[in-house]
C-alpha positions as CSV (number, residue, x, y, z in Angstrom):
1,X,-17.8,-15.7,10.9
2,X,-15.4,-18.3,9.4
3,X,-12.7,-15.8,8.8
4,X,-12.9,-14.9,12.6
5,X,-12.9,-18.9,14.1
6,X,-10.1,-20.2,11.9
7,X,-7.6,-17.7,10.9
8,X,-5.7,-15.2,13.6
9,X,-7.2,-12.9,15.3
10,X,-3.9,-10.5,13.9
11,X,-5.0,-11.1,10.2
12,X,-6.8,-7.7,10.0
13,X,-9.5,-6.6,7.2
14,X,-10.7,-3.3,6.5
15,X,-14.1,-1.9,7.0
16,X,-16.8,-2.3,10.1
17,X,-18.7,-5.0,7.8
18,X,-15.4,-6.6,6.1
19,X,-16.0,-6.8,2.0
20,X,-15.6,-10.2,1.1
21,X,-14.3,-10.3,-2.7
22,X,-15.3,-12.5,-5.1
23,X,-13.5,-11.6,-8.7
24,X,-11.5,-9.2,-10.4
25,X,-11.1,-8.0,-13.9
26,X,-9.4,-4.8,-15.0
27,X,-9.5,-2.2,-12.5
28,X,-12.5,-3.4,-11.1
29,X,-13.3,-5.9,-8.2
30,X,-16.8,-7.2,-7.3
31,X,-18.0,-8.7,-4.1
32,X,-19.7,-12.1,-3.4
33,X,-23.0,-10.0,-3.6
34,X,-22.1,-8.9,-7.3
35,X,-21.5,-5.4,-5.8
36,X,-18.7,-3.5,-8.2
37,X,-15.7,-1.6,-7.1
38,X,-13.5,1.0,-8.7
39,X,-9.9,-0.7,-7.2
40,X,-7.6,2.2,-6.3
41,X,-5.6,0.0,-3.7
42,X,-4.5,-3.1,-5.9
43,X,-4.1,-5.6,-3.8
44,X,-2.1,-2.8,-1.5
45,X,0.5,-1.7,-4.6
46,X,0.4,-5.3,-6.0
47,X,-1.9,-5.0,-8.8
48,X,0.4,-3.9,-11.8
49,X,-1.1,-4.3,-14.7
50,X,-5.1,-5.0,-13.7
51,X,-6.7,-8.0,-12.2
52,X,-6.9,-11.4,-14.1
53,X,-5.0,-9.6,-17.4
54,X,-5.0,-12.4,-20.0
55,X,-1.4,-11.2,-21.1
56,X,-0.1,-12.5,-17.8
57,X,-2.6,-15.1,-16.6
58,X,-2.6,-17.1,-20.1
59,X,1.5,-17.3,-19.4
60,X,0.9,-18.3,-16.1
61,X,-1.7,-21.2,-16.8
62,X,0.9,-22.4,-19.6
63,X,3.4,-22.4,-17.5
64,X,1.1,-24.4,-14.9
65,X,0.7,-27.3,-17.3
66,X,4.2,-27.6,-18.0
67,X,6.2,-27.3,-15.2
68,X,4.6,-26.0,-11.5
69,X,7.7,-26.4,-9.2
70,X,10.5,-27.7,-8.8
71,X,12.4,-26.0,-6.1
72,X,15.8,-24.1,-6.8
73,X,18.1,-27.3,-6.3
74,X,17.0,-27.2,-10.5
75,X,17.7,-24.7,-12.2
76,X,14.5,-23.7,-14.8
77,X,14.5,-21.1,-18.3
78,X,11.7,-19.1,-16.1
79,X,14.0,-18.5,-13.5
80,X,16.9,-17.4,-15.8
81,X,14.7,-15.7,-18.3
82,X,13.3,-13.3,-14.7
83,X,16.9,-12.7,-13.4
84,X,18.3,-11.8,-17.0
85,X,15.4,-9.1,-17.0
86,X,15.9,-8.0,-13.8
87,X,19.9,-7.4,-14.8
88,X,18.5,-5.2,-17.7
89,X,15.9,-3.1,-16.1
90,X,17.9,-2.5,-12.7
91,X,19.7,0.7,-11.9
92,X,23.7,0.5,-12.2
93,X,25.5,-2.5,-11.8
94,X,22.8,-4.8,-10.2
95,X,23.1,-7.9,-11.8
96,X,22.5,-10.8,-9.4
97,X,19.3,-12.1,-7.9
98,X,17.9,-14.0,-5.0
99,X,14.3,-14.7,-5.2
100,X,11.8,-15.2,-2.6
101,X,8.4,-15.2,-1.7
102,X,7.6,-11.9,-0.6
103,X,9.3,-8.4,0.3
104,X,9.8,-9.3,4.5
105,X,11.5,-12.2,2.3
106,X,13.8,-10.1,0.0
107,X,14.3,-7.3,3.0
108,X,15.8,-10.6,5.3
109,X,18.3,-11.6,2.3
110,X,19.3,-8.0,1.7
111,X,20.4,-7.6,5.6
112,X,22.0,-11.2,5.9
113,X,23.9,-10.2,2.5
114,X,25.0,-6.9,3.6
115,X,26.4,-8.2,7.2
116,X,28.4,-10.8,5.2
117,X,29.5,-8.6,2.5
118,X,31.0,-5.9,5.0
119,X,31.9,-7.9,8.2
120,X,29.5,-5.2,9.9
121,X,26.5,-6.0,11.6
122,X,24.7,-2.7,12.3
123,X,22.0,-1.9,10.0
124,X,20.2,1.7,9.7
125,X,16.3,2.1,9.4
126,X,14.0,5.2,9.2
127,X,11.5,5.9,11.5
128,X,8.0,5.6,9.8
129,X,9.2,3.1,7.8
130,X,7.5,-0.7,7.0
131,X,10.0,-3.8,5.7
132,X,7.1,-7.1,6.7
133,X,5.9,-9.5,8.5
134,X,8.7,-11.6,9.6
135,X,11.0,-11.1,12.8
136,X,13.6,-9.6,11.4
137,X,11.5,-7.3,9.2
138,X,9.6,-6.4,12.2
139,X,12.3,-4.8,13.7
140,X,13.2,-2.8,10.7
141,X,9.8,-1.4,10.4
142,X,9.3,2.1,12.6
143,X,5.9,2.3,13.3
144,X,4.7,0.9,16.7
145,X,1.2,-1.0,15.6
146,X,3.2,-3.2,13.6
147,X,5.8,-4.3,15.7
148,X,4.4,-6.1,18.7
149,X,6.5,-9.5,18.3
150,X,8.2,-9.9,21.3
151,X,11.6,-10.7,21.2
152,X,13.0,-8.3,18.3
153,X,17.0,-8.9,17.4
154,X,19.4,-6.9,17.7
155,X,21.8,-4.5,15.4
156,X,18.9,-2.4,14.3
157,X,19.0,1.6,14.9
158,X,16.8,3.8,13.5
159,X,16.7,7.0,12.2
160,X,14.5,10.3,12.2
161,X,12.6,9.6,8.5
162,X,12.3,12.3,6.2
163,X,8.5,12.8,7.1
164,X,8.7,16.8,5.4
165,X,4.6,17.5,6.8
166,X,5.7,16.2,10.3
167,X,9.5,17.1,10.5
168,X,10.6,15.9,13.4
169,X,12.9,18.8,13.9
170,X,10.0,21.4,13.3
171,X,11.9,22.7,10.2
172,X,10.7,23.6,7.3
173,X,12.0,22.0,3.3
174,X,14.1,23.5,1.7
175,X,15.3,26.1,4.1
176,X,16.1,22.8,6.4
177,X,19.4,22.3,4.3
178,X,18.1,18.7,5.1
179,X,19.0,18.2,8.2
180,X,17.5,14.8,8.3
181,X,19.7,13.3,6.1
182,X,22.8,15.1,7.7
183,X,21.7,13.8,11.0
184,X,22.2,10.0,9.8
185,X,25.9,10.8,10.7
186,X,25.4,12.3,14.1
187,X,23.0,8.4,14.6
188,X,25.8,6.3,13.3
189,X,28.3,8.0,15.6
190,X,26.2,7.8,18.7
191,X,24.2,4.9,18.3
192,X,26.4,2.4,16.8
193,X,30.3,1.3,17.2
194,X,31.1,3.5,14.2
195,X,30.7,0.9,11.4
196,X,27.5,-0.2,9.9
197,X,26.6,-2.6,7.6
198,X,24.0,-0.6,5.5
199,X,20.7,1.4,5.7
200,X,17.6,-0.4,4.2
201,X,15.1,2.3,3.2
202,X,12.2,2.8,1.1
203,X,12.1,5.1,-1.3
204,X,8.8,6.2,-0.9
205,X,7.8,5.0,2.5
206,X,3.9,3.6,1.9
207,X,2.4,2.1,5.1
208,X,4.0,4.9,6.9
209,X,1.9,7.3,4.7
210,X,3.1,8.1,1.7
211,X,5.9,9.7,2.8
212,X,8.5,11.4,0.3
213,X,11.9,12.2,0.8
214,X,12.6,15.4,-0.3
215,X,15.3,16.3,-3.3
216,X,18.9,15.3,-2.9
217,X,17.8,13.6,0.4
218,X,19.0,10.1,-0.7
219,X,21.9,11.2,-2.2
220,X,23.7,12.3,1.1
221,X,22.4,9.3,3.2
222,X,23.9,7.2,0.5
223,X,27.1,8.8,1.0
224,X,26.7,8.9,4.6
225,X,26.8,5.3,4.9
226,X,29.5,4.2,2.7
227,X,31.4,6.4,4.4
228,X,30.8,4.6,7.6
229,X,31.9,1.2,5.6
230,X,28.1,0.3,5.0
231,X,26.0,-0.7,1.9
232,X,22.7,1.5,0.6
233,X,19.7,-0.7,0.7
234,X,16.4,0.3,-1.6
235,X,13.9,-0.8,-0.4
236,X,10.9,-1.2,-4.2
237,X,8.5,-3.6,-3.0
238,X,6.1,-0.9,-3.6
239,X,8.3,1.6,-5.3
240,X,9.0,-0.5,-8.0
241,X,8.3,-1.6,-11.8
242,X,6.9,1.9,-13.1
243,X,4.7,2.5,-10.0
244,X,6.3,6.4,-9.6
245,X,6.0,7.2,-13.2
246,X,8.7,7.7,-16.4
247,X,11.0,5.1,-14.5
248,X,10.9,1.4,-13.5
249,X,12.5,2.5,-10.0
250,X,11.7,5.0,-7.7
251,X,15.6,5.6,-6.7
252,X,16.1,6.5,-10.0
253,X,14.2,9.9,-9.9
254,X,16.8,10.5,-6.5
255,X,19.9,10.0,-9.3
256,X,21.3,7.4,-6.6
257,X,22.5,4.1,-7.6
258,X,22.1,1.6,-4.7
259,X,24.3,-1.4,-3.9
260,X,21.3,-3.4,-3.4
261,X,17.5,-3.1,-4.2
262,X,14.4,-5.2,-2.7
263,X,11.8,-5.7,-5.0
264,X,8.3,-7.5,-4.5
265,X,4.5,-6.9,-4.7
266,X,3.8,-5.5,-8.1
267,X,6.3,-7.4,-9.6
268,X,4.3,-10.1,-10.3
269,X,0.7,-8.4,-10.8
270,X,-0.1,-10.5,-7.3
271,X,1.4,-13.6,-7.6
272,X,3.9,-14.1,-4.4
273,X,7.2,-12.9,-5.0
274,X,10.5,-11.3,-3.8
275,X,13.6,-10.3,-4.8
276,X,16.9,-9.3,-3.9
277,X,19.5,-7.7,-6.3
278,X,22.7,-6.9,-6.3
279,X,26.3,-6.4,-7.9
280,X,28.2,-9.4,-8.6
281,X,31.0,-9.2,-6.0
282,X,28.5,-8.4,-2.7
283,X,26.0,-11.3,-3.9
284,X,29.5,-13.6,-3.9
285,X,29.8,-12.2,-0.1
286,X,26.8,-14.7,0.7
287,X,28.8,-17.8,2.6
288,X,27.2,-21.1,2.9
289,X,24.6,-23.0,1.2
290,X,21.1,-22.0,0.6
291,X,18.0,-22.9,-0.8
292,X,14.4,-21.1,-1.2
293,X,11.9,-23.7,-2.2
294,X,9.4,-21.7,-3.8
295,X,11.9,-18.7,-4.7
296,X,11.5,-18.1,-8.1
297,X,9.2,-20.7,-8.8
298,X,8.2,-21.7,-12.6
299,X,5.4,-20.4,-12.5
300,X,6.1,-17.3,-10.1
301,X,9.1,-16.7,-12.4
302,X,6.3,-16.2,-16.1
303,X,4.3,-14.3,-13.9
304,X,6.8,-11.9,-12.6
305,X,8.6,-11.9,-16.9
306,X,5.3,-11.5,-18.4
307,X,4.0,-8.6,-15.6
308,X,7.3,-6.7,-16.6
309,X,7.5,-7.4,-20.5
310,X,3.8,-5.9,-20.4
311,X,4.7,-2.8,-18.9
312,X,8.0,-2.3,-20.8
313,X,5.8,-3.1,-23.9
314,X,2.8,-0.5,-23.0
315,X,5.2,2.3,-21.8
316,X,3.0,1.9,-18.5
317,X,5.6,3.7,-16.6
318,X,4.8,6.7,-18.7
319,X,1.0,6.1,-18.1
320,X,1.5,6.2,-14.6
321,X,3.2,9.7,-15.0
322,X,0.5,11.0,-16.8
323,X,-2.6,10.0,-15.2
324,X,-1.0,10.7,-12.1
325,X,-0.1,13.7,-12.4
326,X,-3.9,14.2,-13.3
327,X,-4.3,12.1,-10.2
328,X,-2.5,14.4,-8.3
329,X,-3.9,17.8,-9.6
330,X,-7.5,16.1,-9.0
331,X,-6.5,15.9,-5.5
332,X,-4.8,19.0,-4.5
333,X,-8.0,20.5,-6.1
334,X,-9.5,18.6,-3.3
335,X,-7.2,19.6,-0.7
336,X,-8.6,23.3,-1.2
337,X,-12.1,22.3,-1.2
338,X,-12.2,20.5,2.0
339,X,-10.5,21.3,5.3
340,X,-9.8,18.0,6.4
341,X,-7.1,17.6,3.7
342,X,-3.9,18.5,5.9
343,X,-1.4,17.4,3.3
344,X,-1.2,15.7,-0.4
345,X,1.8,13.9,-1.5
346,X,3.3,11.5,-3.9
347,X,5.0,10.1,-7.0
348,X,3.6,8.7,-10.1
349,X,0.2,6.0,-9.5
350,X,1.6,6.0,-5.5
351,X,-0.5,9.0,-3.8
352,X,-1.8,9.6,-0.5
353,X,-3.9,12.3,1.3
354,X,-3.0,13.2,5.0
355,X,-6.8,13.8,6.9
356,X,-6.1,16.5,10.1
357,X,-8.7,17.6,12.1
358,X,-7.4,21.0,12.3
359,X,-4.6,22.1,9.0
360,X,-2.5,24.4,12.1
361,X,-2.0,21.7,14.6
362,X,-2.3,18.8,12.1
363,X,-3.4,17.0,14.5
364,X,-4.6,13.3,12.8
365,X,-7.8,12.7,11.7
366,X,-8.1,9.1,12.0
367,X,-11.5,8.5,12.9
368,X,-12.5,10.9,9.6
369,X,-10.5,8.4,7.6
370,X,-11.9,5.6,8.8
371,X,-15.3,7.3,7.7
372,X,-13.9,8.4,4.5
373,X,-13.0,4.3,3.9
374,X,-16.5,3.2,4.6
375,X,-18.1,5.5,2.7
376,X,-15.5,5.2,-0.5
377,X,-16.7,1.2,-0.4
378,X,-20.6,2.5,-0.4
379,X,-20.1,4.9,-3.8
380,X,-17.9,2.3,-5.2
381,X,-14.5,3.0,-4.5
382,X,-12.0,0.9,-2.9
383,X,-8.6,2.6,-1.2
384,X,-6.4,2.1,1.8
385,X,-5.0,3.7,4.7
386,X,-1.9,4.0,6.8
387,X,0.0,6.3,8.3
388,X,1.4,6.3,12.4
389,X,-2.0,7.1,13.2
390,X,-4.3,5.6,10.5
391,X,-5.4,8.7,9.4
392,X,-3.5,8.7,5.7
393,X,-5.6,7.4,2.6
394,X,-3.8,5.8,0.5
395,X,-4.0,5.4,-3.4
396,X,-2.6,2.5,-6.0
397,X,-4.5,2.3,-9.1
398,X,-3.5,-0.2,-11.5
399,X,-0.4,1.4,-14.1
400,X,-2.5,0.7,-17.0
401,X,-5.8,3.0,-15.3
402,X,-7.3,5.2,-18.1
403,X,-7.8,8.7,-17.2
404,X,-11.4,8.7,-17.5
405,X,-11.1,6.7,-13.8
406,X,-8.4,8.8,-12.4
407,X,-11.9,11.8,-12.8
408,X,-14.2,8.9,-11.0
409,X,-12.1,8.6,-8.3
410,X,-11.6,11.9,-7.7
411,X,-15.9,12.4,-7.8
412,X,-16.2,9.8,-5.5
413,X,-13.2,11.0,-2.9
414,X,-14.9,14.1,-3.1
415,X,-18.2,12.9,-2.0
416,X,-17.3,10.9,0.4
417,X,-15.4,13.4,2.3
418,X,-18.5,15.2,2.2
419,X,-20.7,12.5,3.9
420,X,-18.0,11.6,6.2
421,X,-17.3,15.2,7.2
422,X,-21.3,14.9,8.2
423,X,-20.9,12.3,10.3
């Protein structure tokens, strides 16, 4: 009832009777009624490395103690300790960062750097795709639910996405000699003044539902847009820091090296952060002062060093390869069990399971996946959704998950769709 007088109406939960959470440990959550949950969501692909994990939190409540903020007017060892990592563990040449407090954060900086850096202003985004909360952000993001803001600024085009299950040119991978990509060119020479500035993109694009880019695809649109005097954006918040298995980006498994990357979310195991990186000479492009008061933080900055010293340390990007793949082959048994299952797709711990009502139209099941939700939450099991029409569940385990949860999860996905299917 509280939630509902004093915080906006916009600030949506999930479920007909919302779950009000009361602590984490692990993979697990539990409710204010001491109810326990198997957490397959994380926080929406936040949780890293399992709730309240002592390895982190016991840096983080040093680091509380010592020093709690002091803005970026002073520079701190956290800070510099974070962006020296980030140098090592980035892809290429990216060796600069800009922290912030979230990804809409890091997205903002990436497009304000990019415009700077190449005297462009045009910036590419795909269709399907989700970049935040903030203006800007908002009118990167190509899905229509989530970008009622009113006034949206301008020098944003987007592109067909590479959405393989819904092609938007009714082909067919990999007889489509991806066409989507290719077709970036023909949008850059009809919808812009020939120049561009860059194309921010997620690699994996995870409100929109799970959607993967096929083989090769980033490779040309990467080329497509330097060509056209632009920069190639990647888009981690929820890509990143092992969530796609055997690698700490998801670019990485598309052998493309982008001129900037956007990080966030699990970087930090939940604590609120973002960041921008970047080679040396575009970061230099960025005129006039700046500050970010709670950018890298003291105590953001342990949580975010710890979070990725923990998963470097515990190979959990090799974990997440692993049990997802066991992840994966637990739900494409699913997929031939029930009807409903229209599509199953994914990369490493970062899955999701398209619901259709019928598998020859594919026309969305949303209302089944809102069913499928609730009764998830009722055996135990806490997921997402998301999608254009709601109707894609989505999955986010912690990296460190054993396998024996990976089987749970599948038992209780599998009975659910049962019930739900029932009505």
């Amino acid at each position: 009832r509280k939630h509902k007088e004093y915080l906006f109406n916009c600030v949506a939960t999930y479920y007909k009777d919302p779950l009000v959470l009361d602590h984490g440990k692990g993979q697990y959550l539990c409710d204010v009624d001491g109810k326990q949950y198997l957490d397959f969501l994380g926080g929406i692909v936040t949780i890293s490395v399992g709730h309240a994990n002592e390895k982190v939190t016991s840096k983080i409540k040093a680091q509380i103690d010592r020093l709690q903020h002091a803005s970026t007017l002073f520079p701190s060892e956290p800070i510099v300790a974070l962006a020296e990592k980030m140098a090592q563990i980035a892809p290429g040449k990216l060796q600069k960062s800009y922290f912030t407090n979230s990804g809409s954060e890091a997205n903002e900086v990436a497009v304000l750097t990019a415009r700077m850096h190449t005297g462009n202003y045009d910036i590419l985004a795909l269709r399907h795709g989700y970049s935040g909360h903030t203006q800007l952000a908002k009118s990167l993001t190509g899905l229509g639910t989530w970008r009622k803001a009113g006034i949206v600024p301008f020098g944003i085009i987007h592109a067909p996405g590479p959405y393989c299950y819904r092609c938007p040119y009714g082909l067919s991978y990999p007889s489509c000699d991806l066409h989507c990509a290719k077709d970036v060119e023909e949008v850059i020479k009809t919808s812009t003044g020939g120049v561009v500035a860059g194309l921010l993109a997620e690699t994996i694009q995870g409100l929109g539902g799970v959607v993967v880019p096929p083989p090769g695809y980033f490779k040309i649109v990467a080329n497509i847009v330097r060509n056209y005097g632009g920069l190639f954006i990647s888009d981690e918040v929820q890509t990143g820091f092992g969530r796609t298995g055997k690698r700490w980006f998801g670019i990485e498994h598309w052998e493309v090296e982008p001129d900037m990357m956007t990080c966030a979310k699990g970087m930090a195991n939940g604590v609120p952060i973002g960041c921008t990186i970047t080679r040396q000479e575009i970061a230099d492009s960025y005129k006039g002062l700046t500050i970010s008061t709670f950018g890298g933080n003291p105590v953001t900055s342990v949580a975010a060093k710890a979070t990725i010293d923990l998963i470097e340390e515990d190979r959990l990007m090799d974990n997440a390869e692993t049990t997802g793949k066991r992840f994966r082959e637990g739900l494409d048994a699913l997929e031939e069990k029930h009807a409903s299952i229209g599509d199953v797709r994914g990369m490493g711990l970062m899955l999701g399971v398209e619901l259709v009502k019928d598998r020859k139209t594919k026309e969305p099941a949303s209302d089944l996946a809102n069913k499928v939700l609730e009764r998830a939450r009722s055996n135990g099991l806490v997921i997402g959704k998301g999608g254009l029409y709601a109707n894609v569940l989505r999955m986010s385990p912690p990296l460190n998950i054993p396998a024996s949860d990976i089987d749970q999860a599948v038992s209780i996905l599998d009975k659910s769709l049962e019930e739900a299917a029932k009505g």
